[in-house]
C-alpha positions in Angstrom: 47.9 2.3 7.9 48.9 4.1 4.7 47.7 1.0 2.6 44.4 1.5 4.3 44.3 5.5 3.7 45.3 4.9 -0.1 42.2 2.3 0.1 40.2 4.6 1.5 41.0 7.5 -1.3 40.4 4.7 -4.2 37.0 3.9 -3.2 35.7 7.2 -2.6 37.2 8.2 -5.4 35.2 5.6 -7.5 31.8 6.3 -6.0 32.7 9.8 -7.2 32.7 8.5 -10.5 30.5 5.8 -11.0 27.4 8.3 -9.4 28.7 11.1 -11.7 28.5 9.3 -14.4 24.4 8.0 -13.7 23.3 11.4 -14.3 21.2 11.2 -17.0 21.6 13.6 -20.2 21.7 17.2 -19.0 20.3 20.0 -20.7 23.8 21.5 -20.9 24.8 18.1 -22.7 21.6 18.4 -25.1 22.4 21.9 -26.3 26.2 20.5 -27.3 24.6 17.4 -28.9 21.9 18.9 -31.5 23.2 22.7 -32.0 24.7 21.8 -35.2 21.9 19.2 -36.3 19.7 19.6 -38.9 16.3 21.7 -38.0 17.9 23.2 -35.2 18.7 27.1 -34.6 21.3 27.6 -32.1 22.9 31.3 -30.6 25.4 31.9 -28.0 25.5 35.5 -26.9 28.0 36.9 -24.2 25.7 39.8 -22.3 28.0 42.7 -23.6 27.1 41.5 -26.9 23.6 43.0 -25.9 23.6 46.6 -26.8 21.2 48.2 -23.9 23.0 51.8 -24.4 19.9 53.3 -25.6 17.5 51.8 -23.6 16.4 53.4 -20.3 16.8 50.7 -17.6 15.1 50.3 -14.3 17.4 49.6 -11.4 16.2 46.4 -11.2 16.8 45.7 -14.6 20.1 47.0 -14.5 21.2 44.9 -12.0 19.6 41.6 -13.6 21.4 42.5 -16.9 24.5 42.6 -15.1 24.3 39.4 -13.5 24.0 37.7 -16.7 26.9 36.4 -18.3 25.9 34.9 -21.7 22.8 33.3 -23.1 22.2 29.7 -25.1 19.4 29.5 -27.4 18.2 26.3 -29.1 15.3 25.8 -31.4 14.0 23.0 -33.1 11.8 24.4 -36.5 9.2 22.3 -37.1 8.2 21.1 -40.8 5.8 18.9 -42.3 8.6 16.4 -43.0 10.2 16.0 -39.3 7.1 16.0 -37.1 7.9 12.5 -35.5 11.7 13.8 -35.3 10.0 17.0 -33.6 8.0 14.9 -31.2 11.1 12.8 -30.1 12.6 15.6 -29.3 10.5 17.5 -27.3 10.4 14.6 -25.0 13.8 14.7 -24.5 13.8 18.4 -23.5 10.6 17.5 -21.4 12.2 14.7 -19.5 15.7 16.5 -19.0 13.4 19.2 -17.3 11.3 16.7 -15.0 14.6 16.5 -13.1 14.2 17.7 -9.7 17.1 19.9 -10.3 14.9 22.5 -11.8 12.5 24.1 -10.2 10.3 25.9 -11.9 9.4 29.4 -11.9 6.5 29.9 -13.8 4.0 28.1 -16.7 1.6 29.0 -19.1 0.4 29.3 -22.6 -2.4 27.3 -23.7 -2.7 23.8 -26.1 -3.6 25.8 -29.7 -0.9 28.2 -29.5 1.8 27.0 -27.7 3.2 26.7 -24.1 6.1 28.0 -22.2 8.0 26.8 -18.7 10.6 29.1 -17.0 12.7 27.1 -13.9 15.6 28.1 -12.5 18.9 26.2 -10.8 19.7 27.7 -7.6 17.4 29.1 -4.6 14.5 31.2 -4.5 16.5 34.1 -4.3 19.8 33.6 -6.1 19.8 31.5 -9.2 22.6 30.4 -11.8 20.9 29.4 -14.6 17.7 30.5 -15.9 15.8 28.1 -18.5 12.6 29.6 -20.7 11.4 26.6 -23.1 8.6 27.1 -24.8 7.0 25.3 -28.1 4.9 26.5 -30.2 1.9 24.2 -31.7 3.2 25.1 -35.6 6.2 26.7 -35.1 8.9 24.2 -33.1 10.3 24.8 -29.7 13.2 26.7 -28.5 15.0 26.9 -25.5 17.0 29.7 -23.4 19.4 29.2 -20.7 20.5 32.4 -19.1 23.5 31.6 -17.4 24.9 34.1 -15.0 26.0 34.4 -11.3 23.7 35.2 -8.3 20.9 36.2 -10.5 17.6 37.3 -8.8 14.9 35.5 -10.7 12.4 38.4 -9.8 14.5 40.9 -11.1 15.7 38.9 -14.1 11.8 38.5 -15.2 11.5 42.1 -15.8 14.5 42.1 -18.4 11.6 40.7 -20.9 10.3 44.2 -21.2 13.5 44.8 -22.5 13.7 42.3 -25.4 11.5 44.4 -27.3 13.4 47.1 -27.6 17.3 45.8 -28.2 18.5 46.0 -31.9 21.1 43.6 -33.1 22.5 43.4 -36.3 23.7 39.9 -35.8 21.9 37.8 -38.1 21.7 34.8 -36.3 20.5 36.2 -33.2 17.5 38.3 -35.7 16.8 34.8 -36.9 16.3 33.3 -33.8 14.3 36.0 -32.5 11.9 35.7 -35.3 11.1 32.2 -34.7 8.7 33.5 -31.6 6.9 36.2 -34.3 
């Protein structure tokens, strides 16, 4: 009996593994893999790094900026010299997000500019991760992951009013902010 339990644990205990491990790459697993290689931008930012003190929030957007708990942003700057580099790796992003996992939110942009995607992990109403890629035609791409608990997606979509009017004197975060101008 107890050899047959332990056999029992073993097994299940493998398929554990062996289906973890035939995930694919992850977007998570992405952002640790490039944010230190060349042509990419990358920012971490807790949310009380965010100064919104002097900016009059709505309720709504009070309660979506408290939900959030930090932000990852990657960008890819594109150059006339790593355009097939740049292509590469926009496939990558575009597969990782394919997965069923996240569903998306909202689309647009057009073909001469740029586009964007926004999906979300989690349900319709409560989400725990928030992803905004966009590219842009002559710029690069960049992605956002805005990781937080229970957020509401509705309610986070009205923080973007926001963006416009925080100050930051961390240069890495002006930098990165400037590659959507």
């Amino acid at each position: 009996m107890y050899q047959s339990i332990k056999n029992s644990v073993v097994v299940l205990f493998l398929v554990a593994v062996l289906t973890s491990c035939n995930q694919g790459e992850t977007l998570q697993g992405y952002y640790v893999a490039n944010q230190e290689s060349p042509n990419f931008i990358s920012v971490d930012v807790p949310s009380s790094f965010v100064n919104v003190e002097n900016i009059d929030l709505t309720e709504d957007q009070k309660e979506a900026y408290d939900s959030v708990d930090k932000l990852n942003m990657l960008g890819y700057t594109l150059t006339e010299d790593n355009v097939e580099a740049f292509n590469a790796e926009l496939i990558k992003i575009k597969t990782i997000l394919a997965d069923e996992k996240y569903q998306e939110l909202i689309r647009g942009g057009n073909s001469r500019d740029g586009k964007f995607v926004v999906k979300y992990i989690g349900t319709d109403h409560l989400i725990d991760e928030l992803i905004i890629f966009g590219s842009a035609t002559e710029k690069g791409f960049a992605i956002i992951r805005v990781l937080g608990d229970d957020m509401n997606p509705a309610k986070i979509l009205k923080l973007g009013d926001v963006i416009n009017q925080m100050e930051t004197e961390e240069n890495s975060i002006k930098e990165f902010m400037d590659f959507f101008q």
